[in-house]
C-alpha positions as CSV (number, residue, x, y, z in Angstrom):
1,X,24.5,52.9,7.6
2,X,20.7,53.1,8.1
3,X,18.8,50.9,11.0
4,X,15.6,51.4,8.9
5,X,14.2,48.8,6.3
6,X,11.4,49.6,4.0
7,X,8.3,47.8,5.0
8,X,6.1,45.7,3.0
9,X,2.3,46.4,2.4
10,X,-0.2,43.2,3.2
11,X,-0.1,42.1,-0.3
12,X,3.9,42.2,-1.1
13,X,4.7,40.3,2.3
14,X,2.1,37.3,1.3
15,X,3.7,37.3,-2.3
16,X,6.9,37.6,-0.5
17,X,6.1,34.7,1.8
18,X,4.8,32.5,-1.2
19,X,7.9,32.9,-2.9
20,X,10.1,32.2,0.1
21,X,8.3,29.0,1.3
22,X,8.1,27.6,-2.7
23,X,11.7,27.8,-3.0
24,X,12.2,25.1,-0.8
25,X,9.8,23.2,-2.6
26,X,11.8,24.1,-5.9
27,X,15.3,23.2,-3.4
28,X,13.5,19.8,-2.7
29,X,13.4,19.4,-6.5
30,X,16.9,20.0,-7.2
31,X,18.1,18.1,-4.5
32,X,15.7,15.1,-6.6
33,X,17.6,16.0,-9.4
34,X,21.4,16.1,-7.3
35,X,20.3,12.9,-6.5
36,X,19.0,11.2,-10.0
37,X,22.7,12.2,-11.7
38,X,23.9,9.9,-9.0
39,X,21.5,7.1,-10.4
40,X,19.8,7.0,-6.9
41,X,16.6,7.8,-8.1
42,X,13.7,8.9,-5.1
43,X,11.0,6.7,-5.4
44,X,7.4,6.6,-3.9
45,X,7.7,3.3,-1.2
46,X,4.1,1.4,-2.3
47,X,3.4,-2.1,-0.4
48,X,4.0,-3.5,-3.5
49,X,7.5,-2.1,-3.9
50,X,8.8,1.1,-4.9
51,X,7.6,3.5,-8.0
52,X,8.5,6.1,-10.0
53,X,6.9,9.2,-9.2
54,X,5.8,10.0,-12.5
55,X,3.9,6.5,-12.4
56,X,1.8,7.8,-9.3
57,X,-1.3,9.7,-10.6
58,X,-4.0,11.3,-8.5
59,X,-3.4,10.7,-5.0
60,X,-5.4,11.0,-1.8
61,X,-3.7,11.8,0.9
62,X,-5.1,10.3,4.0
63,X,-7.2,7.4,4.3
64,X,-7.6,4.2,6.0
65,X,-8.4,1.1,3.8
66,X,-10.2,-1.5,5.4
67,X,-10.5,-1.1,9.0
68,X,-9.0,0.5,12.3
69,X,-9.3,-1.8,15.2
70,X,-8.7,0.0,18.5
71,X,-8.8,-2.8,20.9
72,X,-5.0,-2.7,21.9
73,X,-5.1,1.1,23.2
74,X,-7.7,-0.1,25.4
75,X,-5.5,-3.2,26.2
76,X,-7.8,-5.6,24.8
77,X,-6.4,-8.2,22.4
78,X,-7.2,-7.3,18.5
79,X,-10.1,-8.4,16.1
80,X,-9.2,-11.9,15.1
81,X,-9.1,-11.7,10.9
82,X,-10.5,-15.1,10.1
83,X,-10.9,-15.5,6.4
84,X,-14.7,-15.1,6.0
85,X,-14.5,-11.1,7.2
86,X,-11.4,-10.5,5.7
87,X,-12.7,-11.8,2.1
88,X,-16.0,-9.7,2.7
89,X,-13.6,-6.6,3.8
90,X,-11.3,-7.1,0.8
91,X,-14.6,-7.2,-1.1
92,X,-15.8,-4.4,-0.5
93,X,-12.9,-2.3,0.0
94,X,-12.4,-3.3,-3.3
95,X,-15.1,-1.6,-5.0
96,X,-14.7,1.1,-3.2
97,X,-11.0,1.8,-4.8
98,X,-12.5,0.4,-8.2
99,X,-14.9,3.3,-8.1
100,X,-12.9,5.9,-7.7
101,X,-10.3,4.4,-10.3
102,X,-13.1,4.9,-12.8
103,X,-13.4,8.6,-12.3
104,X,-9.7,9.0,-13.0
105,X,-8.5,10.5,-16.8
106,X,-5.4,8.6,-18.6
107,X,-3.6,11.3,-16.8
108,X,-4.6,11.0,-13.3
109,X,-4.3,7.1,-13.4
110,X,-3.3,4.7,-11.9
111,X,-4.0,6.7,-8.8
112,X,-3.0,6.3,-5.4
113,X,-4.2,6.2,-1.3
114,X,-1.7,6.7,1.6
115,X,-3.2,4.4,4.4
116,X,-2.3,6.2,7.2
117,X,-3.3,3.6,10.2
118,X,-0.7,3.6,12.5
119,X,1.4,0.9,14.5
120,X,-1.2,-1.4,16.3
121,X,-4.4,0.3,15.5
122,X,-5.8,-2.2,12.8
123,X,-2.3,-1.7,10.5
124,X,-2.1,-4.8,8.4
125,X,0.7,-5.3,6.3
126,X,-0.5,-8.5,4.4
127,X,-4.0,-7.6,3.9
128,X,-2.7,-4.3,2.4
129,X,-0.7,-6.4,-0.1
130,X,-3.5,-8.9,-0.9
131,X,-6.0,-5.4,-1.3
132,X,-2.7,-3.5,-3.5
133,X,-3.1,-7.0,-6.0
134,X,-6.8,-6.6,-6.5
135,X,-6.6,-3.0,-7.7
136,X,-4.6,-0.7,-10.0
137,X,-4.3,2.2,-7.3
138,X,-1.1,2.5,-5.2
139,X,-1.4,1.8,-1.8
140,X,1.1,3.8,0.7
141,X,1.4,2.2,4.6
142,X,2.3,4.4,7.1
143,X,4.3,3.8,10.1
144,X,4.2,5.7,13.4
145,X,1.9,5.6,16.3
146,X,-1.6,7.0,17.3
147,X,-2.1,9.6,19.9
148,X,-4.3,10.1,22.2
149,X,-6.9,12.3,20.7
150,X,-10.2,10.2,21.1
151,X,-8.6,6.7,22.5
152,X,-5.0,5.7,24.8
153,X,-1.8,6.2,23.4
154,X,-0.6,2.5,22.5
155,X,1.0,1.1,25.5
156,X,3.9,0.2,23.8
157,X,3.9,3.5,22.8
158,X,4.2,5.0,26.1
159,X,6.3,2.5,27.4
160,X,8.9,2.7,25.2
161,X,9.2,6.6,25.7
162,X,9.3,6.0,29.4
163,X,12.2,4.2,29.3
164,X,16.2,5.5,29.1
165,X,16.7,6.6,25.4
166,X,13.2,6.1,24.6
167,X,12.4,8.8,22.0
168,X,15.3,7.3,20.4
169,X,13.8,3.9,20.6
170,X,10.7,4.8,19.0
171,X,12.8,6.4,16.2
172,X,14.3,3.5,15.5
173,X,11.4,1.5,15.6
174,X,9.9,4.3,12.0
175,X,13.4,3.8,10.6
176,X,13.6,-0.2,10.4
177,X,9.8,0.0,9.3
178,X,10.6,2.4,6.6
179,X,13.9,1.0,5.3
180,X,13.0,-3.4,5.9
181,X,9.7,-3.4,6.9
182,X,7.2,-3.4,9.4
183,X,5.8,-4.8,12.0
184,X,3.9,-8.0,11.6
185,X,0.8,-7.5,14.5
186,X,0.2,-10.8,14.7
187,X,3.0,-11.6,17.2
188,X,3.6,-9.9,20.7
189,X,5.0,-6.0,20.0
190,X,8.5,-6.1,18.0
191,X,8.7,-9.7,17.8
192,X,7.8,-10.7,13.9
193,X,8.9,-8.1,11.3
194,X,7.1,-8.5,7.5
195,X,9.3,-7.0,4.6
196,X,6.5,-4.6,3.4
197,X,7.8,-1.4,4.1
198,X,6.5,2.1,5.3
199,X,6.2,5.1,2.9
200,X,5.3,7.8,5.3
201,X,5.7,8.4,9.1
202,X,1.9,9.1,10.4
203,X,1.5,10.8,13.7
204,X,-0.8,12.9,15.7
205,X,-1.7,15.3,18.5
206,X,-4.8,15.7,20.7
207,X,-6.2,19.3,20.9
208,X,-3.0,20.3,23.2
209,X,0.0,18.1,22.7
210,X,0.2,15.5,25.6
211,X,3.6,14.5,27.0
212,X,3.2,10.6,25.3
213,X,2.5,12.4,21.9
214,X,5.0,15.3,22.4
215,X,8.3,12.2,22.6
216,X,6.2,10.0,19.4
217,X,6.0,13.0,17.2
218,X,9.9,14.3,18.3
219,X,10.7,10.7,17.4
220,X,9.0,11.0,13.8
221,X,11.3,13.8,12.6
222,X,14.3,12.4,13.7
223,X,13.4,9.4,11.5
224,X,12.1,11.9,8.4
225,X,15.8,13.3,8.8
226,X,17.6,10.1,8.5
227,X,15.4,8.3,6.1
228,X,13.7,11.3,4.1
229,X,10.5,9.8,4.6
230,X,7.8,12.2,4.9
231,X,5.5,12.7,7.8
232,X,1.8,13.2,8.1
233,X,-0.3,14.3,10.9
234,X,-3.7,14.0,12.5
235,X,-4.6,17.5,14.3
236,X,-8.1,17.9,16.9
237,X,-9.6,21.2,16.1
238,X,-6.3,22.9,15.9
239,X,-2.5,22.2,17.0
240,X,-1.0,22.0,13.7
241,X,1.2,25.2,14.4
242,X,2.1,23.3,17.5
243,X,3.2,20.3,15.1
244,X,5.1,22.1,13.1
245,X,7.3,23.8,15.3
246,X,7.8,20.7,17.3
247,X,9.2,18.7,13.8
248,X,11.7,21.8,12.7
249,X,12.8,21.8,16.2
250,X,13.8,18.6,16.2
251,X,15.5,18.6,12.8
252,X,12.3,17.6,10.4
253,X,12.4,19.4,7.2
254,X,9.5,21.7,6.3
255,X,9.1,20.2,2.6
256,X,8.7,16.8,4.1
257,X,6.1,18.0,6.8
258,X,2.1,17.5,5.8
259,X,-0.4,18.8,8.1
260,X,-3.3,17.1,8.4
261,X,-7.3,17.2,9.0
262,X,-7.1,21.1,7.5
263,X,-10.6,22.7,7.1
264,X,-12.1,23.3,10.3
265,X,-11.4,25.0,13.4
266,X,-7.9,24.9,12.3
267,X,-6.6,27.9,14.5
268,X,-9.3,26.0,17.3
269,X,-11.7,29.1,16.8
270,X,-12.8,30.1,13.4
271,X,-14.3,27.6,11.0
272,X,-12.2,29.1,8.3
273,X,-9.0,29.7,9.3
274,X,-7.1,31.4,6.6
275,X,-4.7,32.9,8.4
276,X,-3.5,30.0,10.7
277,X,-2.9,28.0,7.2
278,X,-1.1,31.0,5.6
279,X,1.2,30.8,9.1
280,X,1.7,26.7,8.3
281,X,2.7,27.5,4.1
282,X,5.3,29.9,5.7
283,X,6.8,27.8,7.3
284,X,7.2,25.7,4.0
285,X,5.2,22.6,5.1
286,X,2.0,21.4,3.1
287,X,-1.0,22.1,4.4
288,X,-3.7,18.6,3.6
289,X,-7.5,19.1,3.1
290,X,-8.3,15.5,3.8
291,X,-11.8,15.4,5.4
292,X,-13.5,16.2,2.3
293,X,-17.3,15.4,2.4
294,X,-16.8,14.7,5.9
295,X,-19.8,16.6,8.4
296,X,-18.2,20.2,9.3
297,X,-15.5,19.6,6.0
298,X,-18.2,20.2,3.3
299,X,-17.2,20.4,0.0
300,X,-17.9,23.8,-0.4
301,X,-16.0,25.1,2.5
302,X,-12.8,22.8,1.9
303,X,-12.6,24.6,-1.5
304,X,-12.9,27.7,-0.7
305,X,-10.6,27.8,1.5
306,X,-7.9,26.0,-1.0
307,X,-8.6,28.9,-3.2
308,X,-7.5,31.3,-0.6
309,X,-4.5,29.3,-0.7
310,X,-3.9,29.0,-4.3
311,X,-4.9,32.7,-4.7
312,X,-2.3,33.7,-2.1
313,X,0.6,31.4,-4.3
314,X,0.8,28.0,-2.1
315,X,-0.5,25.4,-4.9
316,X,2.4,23.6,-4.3
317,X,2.0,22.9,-0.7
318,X,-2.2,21.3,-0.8
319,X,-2.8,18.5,-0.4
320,X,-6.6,16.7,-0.4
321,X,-8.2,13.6,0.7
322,X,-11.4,12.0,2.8
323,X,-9.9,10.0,6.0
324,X,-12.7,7.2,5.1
325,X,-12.5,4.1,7.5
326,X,-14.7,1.6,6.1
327,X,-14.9,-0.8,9.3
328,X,-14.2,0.5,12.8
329,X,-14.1,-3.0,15.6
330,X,-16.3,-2.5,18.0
331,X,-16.5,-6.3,19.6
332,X,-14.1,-5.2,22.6
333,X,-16.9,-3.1,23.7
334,X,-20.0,-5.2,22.7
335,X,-19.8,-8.5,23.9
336,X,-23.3,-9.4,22.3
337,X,-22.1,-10.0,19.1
338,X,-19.4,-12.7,18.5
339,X,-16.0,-11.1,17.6
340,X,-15.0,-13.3,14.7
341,X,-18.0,-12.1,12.1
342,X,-18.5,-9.3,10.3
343,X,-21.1,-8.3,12.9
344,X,-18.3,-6.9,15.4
345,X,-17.5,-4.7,13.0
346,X,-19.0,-1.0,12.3
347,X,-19.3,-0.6,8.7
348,X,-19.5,2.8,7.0
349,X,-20.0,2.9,2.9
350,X,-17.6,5.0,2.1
351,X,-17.7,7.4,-1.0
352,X,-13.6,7.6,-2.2
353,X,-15.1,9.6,-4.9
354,X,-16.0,12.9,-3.1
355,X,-12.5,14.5,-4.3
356,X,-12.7,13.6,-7.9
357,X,-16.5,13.9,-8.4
358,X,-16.8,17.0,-6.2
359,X,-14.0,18.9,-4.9
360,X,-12.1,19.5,-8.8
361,X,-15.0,20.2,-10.1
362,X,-15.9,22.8,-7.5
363,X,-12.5,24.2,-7.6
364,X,-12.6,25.2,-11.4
365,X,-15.9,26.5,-11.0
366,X,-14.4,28.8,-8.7
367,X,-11.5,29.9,-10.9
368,X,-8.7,27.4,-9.9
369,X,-6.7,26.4,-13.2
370,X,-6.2,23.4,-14.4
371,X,-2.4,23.5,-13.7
372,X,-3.0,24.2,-10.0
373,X,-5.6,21.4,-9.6
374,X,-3.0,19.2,-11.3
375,X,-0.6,20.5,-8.9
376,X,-3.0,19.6,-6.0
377,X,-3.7,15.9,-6.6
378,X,-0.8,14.8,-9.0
379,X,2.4,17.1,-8.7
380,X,2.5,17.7,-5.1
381,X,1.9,14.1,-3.6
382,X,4.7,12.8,-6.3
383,X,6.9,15.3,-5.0
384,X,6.1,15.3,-1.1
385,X,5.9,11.0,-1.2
386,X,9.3,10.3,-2.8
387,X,12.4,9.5,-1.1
């Protein structure tokens, strides 16, 4: 018998590639379907309760909706909420969601945001609820923990994964918010639990993956394998390769891996890295757009390199977004301003509308189809979010 195997031109490996990585986006829909005949049907986990997945609409990916609040990484106690600046942050956040429900067809509606602040970093379950009942958008929570990117790891964090067991620990701590609910952050770390659960495991690496961030993430896909819920991540200018592998490794499947903050720098040289994202797709994990509008994530650039993605045959694994933060607490490190007004806040007005308003429009002007887009903002988030 022959050693030798024909080889493949440029052009028939991508195809080849595309086809290999969207069967196990086509696998993770029959398994949806194995599972339906059994009348457990995969649902998208909302703070409100679960949904259909059909009932979703057009979805961004990765935001943060009010505030983040890093006090606690810096070992400072958080932002006290006192009803004044929460009404004027429920207020405004508010609008914000309202605007971008009014640029959504019958088709794209009710629309959705996954709110991807993490354990202890500003993550509110009850004023997530009370902003869920003032508009007709989804909201998604997330649970997992920060890394250590731009601030400290969370101290709980680190100590857990110090301690005998402790990747396991921190597991466990993703699976009980996922399946009862998470953590209420008003009360001393673990001690009060709400019953508003998780719907998606959000993690994150600094430009090279630290030893704190490295147990966290390990942690997150041995909770994604249990529970099924999918897991999201922040990159710095690169990593996401470094993600990836990590999660299979450790038993995460690629169809429920997102990689995040794609669009710049993602191979930490080139500012478009079309090759790098071909690598991730590949590998059968989605790739997420979701700085769109952002300074060095213009609109322009964020599509173009989607269509590179679409033209190679990865619809079915983009995902897009903005990562808006509305308020950022700055009290713990300006002690001119009193920490229980609106004043210790930093507040950014930001445009939720960039994706609908901008991005789809640029994307058909550049020869996307409308099937694709749909695929983009409606198909692949219902797919990637139930579980």
């Amino acid at each position: 018998m022959s050693s030798q195997l024909p080889t493949l031109g440029r052009r028939d490996f991508i195809l080849t590639a595309a086809a290999a990585a969207s069967s196990a986006v086509v696998a993770s829909t029959t398994m949806n379907s194995a599972v339906a005949a059994n009348k457990v049907l995969p649902r998208i986990h909302t703070v409100l309760g679960p949904v259909p997945p059909e009932k979703l609409g057009l979805t961004l990916m990765h935001e943060h909706a009010p505030l983040v609040d890093w006090s606690e990484l810096y070992e400072f106690k958080p932002a006290p909420l006192v009803p004044a600046v929460r009404n004027e942050m429920l207020k405004k956040m508010t609008a914000m969601l309202q605007a971008f429900e009014a640029t959504l067809t019958d088709k794209q509606s009710p629309g959705a945001i996954v709110e991807c602040t993490p354990i202890r970093v500003g993550r509110d379950p009850s004023l997530m609820v009370d902003l869920a009942r003032r508009v007709k958008c989804h909201v998604i929570a997330a649970t997992g923990f920060w890394c250590e990117a731009f601030a400290p790891q969370h101290p709980w964090a680190i100590q857990m994964g110090l301690e005998k067991g402790g990747i396991d620990k921190i597991a466990q701590l993703y699976i009980r918010e996922i399946r009862e609910g998470m953590e209420d952050p008003t009360g001393p770390w673990g001690e009060k639990f709400t019953n508003v659960k998780a719907g998606v495991i959000k993690i994150g690496t600094s430009a090279y993956m630290t030893p704190s961030e490295r147990r966290c993430n390990t942690a997150a896909a041995i909770a994604s394998s249990e529970t099924g819920c999918p897991i999201t991540t922040h990159t710095t200018d690169g990593g996401g390769l470094e993600q990836a592998r990590l999660l299979l490794a450790a038993g995460a499947k690629p169809q429920r891996v997102i990689i995040g903050h794609m669009g710049n720098k993602d191979d930490r040289e080139q500012e478009e890295a079309h090759e790098y994202q071909r690598q991730l797709v590949e590998l059968g994990c989605y790739v997420q757009f979701d700085r769109v509008g952002h300074d060095s994530y213009a609109v322009e650039k964020c599509a173009r390199q989607i269509r590179q993605l679409v033209d190679a045959g990865f619809a079915q694994q983009v995902l897009v977004g903005h990562d808006w933060a509305p308020y950022f607490y700055r009290g713990q490190f300006d002690s001119s301003v009193p920490n229980n007004t609106i004043d210790a806040w930093t507040f950014k007005d930001s445009d939720y509308t960039i994706v609908t308003k901008q991005l789809l429009p640029q994307l058909a002007a550049a020869g996307v189809s409308a099937k694709d887009i749909q695929a983009i903002t409606i198909d692949n988030p219902a797919r990637v979010l139930a579980f």
